[in-house]
TINUTOR-47143 format. One record per residue (C-alpha): z, y, x. Coordinates in Angstrom, 2 decimals, always signed. Example, Ala and Ser with C-alpha at 12.3 -4.5 7.8 and 13.67 -1.06 7.14 Angstrom:
! residues 2
+---------+---------+---------+
:      c3 :      c2 :      c1 :
+---------+---------+---------+
:   +7.80 :   -4.50 :  +12.30 :
:   +7.14 :   -1.06 :  +13.67 :
+---------+---------+---------+
***
This chain:
! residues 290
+---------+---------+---------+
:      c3 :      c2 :      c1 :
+---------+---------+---------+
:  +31.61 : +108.28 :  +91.46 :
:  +29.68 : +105.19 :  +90.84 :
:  +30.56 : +104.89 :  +87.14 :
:  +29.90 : +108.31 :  +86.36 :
:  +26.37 : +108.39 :  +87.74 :
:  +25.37 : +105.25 :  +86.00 :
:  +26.41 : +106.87 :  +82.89 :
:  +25.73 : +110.66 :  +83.84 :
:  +23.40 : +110.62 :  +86.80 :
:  +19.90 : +110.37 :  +85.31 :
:  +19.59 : +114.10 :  +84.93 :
:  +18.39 : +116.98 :  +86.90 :
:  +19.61 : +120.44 :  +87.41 :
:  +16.71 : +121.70 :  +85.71 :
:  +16.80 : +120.28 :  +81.89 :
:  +13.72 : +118.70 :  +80.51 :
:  +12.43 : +118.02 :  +83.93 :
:  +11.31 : +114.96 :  +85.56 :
:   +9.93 : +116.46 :  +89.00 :
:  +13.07 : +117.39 :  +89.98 :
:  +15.76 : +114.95 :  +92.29 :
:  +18.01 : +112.99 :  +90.00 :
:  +21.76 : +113.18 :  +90.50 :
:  +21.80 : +109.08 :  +90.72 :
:  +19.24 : +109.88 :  +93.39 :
:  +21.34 : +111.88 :  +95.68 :
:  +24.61 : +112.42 :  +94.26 :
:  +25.00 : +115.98 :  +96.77 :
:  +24.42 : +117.45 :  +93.47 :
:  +27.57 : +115.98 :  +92.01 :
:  +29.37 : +116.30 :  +95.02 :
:  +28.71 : +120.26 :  +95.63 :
:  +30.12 : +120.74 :  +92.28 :
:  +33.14 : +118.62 :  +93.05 :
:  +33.45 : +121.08 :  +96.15 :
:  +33.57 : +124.10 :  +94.39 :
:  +36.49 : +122.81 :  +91.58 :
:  +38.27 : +121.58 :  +94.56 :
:  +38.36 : +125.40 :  +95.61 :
:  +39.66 : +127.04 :  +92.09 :
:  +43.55 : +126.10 :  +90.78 :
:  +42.00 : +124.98 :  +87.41 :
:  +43.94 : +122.71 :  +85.34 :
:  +41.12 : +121.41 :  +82.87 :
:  +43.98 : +119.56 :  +80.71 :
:  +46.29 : +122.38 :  +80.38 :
:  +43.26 : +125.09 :  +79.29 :
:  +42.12 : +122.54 :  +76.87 :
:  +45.50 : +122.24 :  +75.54 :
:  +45.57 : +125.81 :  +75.14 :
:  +42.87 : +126.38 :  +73.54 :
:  +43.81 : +123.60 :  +70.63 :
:  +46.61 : +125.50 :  +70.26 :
:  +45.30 : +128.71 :  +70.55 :
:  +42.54 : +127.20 :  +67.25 :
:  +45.33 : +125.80 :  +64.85 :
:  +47.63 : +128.89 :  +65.32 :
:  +44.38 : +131.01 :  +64.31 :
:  +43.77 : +128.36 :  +61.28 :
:  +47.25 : +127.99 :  +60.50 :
:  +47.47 : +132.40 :  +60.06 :
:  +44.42 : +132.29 :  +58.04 :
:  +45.25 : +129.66 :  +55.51 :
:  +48.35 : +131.75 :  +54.80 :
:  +46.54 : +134.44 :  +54.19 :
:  +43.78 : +132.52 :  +51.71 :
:  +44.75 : +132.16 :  +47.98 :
:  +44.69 : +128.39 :  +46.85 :
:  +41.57 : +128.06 :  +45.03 :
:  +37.93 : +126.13 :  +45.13 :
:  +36.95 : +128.60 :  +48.09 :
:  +40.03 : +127.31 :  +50.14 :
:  +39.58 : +123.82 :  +49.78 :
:  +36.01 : +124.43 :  +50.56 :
:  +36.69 : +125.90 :  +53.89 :
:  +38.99 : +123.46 :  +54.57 :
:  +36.29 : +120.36 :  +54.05 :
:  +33.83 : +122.26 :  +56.57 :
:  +36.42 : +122.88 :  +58.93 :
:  +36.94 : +119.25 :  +59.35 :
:  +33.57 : +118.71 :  +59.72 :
:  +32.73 : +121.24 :  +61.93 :
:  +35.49 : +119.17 :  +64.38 :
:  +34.53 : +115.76 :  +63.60 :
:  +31.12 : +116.68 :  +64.18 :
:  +31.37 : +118.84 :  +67.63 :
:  +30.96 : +116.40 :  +70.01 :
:  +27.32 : +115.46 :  +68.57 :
:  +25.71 : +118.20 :  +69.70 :
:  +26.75 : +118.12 :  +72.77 :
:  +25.79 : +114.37 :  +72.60 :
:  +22.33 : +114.46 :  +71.33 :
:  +21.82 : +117.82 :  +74.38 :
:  +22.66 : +115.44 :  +77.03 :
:  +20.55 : +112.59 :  +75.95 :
:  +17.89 : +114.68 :  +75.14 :
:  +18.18 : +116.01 :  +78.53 :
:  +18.58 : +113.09 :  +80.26 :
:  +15.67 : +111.42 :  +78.80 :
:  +12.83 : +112.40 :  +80.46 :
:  +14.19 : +111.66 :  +84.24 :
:  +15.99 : +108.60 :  +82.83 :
:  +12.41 : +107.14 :  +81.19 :
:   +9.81 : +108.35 :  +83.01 :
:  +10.70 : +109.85 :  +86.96 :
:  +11.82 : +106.54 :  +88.13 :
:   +8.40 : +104.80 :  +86.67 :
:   +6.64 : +107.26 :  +88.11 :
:   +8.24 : +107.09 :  +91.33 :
:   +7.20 : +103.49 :  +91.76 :
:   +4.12 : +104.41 :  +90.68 :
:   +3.05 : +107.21 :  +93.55 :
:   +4.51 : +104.68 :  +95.72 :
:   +0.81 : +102.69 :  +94.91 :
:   -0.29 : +106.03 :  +95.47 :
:   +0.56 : +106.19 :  +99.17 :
:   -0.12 : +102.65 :  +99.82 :
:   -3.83 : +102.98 :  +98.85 :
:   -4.14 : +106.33 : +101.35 :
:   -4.08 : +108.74 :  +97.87 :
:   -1.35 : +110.82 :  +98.59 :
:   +1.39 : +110.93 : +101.80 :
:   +4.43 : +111.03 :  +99.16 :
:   +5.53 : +109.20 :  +96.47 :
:   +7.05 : +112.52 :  +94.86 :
:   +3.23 : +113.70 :  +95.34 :
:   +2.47 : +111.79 :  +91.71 :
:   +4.03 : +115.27 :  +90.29 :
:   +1.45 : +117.35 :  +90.99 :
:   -1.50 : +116.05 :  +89.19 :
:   -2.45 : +115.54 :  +85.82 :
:   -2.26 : +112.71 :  +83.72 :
:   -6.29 : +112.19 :  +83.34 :
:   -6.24 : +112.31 :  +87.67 :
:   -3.68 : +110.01 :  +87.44 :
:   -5.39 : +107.63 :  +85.75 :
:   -8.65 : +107.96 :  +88.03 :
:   -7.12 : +108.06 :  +90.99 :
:   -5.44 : +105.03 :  +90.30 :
:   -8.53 : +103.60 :  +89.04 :
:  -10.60 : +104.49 :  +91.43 :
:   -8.38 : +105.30 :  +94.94 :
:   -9.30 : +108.27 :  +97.18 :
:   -7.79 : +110.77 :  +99.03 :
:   -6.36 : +113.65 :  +96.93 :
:   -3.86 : +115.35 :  +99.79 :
:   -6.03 : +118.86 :  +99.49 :
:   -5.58 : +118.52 :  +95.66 :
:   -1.57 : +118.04 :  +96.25 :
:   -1.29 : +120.95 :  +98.80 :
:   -3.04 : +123.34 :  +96.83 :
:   -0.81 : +122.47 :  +93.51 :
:   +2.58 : +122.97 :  +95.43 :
:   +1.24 : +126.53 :  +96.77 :
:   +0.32 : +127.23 :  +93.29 :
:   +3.68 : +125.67 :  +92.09 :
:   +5.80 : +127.80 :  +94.81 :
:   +3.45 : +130.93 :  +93.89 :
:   +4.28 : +130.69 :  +90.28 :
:   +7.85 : +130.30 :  +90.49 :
:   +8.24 : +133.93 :  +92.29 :
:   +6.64 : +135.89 :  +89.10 :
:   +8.44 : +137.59 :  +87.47 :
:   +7.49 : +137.32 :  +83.93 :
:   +7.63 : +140.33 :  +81.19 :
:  +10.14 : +139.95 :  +78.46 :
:   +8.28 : +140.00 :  +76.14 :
:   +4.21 : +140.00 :  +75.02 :
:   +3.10 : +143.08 :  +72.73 :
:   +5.48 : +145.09 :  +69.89 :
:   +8.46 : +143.91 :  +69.64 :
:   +8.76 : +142.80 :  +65.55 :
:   +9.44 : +145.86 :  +63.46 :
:  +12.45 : +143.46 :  +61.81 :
:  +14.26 : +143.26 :  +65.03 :
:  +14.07 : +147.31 :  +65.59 :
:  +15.29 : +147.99 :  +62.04 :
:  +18.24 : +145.65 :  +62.45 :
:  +20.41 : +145.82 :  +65.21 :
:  +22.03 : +143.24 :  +64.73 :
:  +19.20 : +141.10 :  +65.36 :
:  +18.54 : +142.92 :  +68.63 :
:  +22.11 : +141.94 :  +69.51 :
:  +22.21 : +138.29 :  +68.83 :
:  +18.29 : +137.49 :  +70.30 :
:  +18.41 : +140.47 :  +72.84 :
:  +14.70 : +142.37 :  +73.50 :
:  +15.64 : +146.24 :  +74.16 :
:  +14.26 : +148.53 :  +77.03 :
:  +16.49 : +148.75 :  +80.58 :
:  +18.54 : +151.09 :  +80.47 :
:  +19.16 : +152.44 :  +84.26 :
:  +21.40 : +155.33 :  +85.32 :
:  +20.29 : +155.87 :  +88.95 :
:  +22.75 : +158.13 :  +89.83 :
:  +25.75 : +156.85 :  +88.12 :
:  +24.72 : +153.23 :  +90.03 :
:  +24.79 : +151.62 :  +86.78 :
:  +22.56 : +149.46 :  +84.22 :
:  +23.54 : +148.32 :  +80.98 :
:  +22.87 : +144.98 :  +78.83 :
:  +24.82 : +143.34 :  +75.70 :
:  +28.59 : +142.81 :  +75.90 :
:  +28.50 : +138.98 :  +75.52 :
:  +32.07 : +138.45 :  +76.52 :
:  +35.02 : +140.66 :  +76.79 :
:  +37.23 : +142.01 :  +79.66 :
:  +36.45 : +144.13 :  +82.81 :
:  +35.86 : +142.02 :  +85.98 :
:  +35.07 : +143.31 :  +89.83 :
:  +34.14 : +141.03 :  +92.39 :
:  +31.35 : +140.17 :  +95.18 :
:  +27.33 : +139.47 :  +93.60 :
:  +25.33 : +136.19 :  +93.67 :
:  +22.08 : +136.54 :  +92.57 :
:  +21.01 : +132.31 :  +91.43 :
:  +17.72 : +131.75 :  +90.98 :
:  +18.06 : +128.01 :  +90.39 :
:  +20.64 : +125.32 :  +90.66 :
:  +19.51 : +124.28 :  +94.02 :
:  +21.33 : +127.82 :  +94.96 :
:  +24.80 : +126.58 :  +93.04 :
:  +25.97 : +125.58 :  +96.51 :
:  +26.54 : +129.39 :  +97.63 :
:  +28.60 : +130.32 :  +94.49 :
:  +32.17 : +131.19 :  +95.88 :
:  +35.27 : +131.08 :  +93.87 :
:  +35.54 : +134.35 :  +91.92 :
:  +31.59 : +135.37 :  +92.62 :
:  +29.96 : +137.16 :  +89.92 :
:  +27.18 : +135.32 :  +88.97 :
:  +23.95 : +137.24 :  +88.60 :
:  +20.94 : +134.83 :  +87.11 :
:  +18.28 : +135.45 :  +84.55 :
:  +19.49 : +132.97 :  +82.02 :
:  +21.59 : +129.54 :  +81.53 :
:  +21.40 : +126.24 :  +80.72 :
:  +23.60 : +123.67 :  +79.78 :
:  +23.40 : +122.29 :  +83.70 :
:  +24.80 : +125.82 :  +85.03 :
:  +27.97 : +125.49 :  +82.87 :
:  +29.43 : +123.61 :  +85.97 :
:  +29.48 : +127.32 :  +87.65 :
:  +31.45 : +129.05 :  +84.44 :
:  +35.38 : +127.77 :  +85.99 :
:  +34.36 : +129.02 :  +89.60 :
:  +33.16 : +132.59 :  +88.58 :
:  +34.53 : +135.50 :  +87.52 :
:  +32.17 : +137.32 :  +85.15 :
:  +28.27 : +136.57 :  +84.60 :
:  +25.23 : +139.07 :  +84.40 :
:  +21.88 : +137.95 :  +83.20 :
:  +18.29 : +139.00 :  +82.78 :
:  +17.98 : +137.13 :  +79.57 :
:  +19.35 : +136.75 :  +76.42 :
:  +21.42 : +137.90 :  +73.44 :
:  +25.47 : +137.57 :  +72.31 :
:  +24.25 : +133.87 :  +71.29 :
:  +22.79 : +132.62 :  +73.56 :
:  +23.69 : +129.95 :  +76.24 :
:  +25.58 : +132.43 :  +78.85 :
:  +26.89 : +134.48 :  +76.31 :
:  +28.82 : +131.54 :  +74.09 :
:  +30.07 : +129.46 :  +77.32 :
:  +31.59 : +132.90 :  +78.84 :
:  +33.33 : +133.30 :  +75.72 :
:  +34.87 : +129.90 :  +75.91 :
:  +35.62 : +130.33 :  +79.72 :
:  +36.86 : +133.93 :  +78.72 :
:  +34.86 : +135.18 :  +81.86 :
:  +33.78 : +138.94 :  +81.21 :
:  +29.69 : +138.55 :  +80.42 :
:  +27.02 : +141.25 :  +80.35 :
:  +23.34 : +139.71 :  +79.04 :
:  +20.20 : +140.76 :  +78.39 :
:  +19.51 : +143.18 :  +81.18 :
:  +16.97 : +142.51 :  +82.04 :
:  +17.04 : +143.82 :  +85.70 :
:  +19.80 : +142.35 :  +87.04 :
:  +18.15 : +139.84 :  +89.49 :
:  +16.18 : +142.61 :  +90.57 :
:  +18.00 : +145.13 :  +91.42 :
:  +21.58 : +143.37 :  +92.48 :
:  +21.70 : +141.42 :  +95.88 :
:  +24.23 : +139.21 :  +97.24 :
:  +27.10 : +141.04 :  +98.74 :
:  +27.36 : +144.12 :  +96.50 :
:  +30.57 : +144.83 :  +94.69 :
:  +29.99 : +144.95 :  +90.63 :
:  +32.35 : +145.84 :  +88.12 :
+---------+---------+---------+
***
């Protein structure tokens, strides 16, 4: 556990952030996913296996069916790079990711510790609240900036309930006139049957899936994902991937066939629906969905 965290733990659940706990921190974060695999008969080794497999049979059945030629050796060279190159993006992700908590929360944590030693603030994590220029003049020039603090966290909280539109004016006449487009970036109109008890989105993912709801409204909720939940979110990031083995299908607010939910259900082969753009709202936890 040690090892991985001093390679892995300077990240949060919430990418790009540097507010948010670390899992070097408080490895709970690490550990609650730990719980959850321990739950599920998955055999990481033996999927991945399969799934090589599964790739050079497909390759092998459609070189056979390519003529030798320029075009053939072409595909051949990007092939190979396409696999000696794979692991870089998901590289350069988690270092980008990892940056900002690894650089700058842990300077800034020392920091708001001067904070509450001069009387500024009660809590170190307080530093998180205010802007760089009140930084800077509060540590300058020390007074008490609790009210400040209080009143940024009720804002915070306050703006973390809205529920934000999917989009701002017309949509772009392009992505009307091609549905494709509409497909792959996602940006249509709810479509509710009320008395049918159904809502549609984009088939992401194939298959046909029925199990118990779990609406997740941020990873801090990951903990009450049970094995074979259907997870119900508005969209995914690279830190909810830990989720995709424990599920068994995924419905989100957000989102097109390519995006982040869409592609990892694909490679989990969990049934995906995306681009609802009502689920959260209208599913709770406990309902059956199919």
């Amino acid at each position: 556990m040690e090892a991985f965290l001093r390679e892995y733990g300077y990240r949060t659940a919430n990418s790009h952030e540097f507010a948010d706990e670390t899992w070097i921190e408080n490895p709970v974060h690490v550990l609650s996913v730990i719980s959850r695999y321990a739950e599920k008969d998955y055999d990481f080794s033996g999927e991945f296996a399969r799934i090589v497999s599964e790739r050079e049979r497909k390759l092998a059945r459609l070189l056979s069916a390519l003529p030798d030629g320029e075009a053939k050796a072409s595909f051949l060279r990007l092939h190979g790079w396409a696999l000696d190159c794979a692991g870089l993006d998901e590289n350069h992700h988690f270092y980008i990711d990892a940056m900002l908590p690894a650089k700058s929360r842990l300077l800034l944590l020392r920091v708001g510790e001067l904070l509450v030693e001069s009387g500024a603030v009660g809590y170190k994590e307080d530093i998180f609240y205010l802007f760089a220029d009140e930084l800077l003049d509060v540590l300058e020039h020390p007074k008490d900036v609790t009210d400040l603090v209080e009143r940024r966290m009720r804002e915070h909280q306050e703006n973390k309930q809205k529920q934000v539109p999917a989009y701002y004016g017309p949509p772009p006449a392009a992505a009307r006139e091609d549905p494709l487009l509409e497909r792959i970036f996602g940006g249509k109109l709810p479509e509710v049957d009320e008395e049918a008890r159904q809502f549609t989105g984009y088939a992401a993912s194939q298959g046909v899936y029925m199990g118990v709801v779990k609406v997740v409204r941020d990873p801090a909720e990951f903990a009450k994902v049970q094995k074979g939940d259907v997870l119900v979110c508005k969209t995914t990031t690279p830190a909810w991937t830990v989720l995709f083995s424990v599920v068994g299908a995924v419905v989100t607010d957000a989102g097109g066939i390519l995006s982040h939910g869409g592609t990892v259900a694909r490679e989990y082969r969990l049934p995906a629906v995306v681009g609802t753009k009502i689920a959260t709202a209208t599913l709770k936890d406990g309902m059956s969905l199919r």
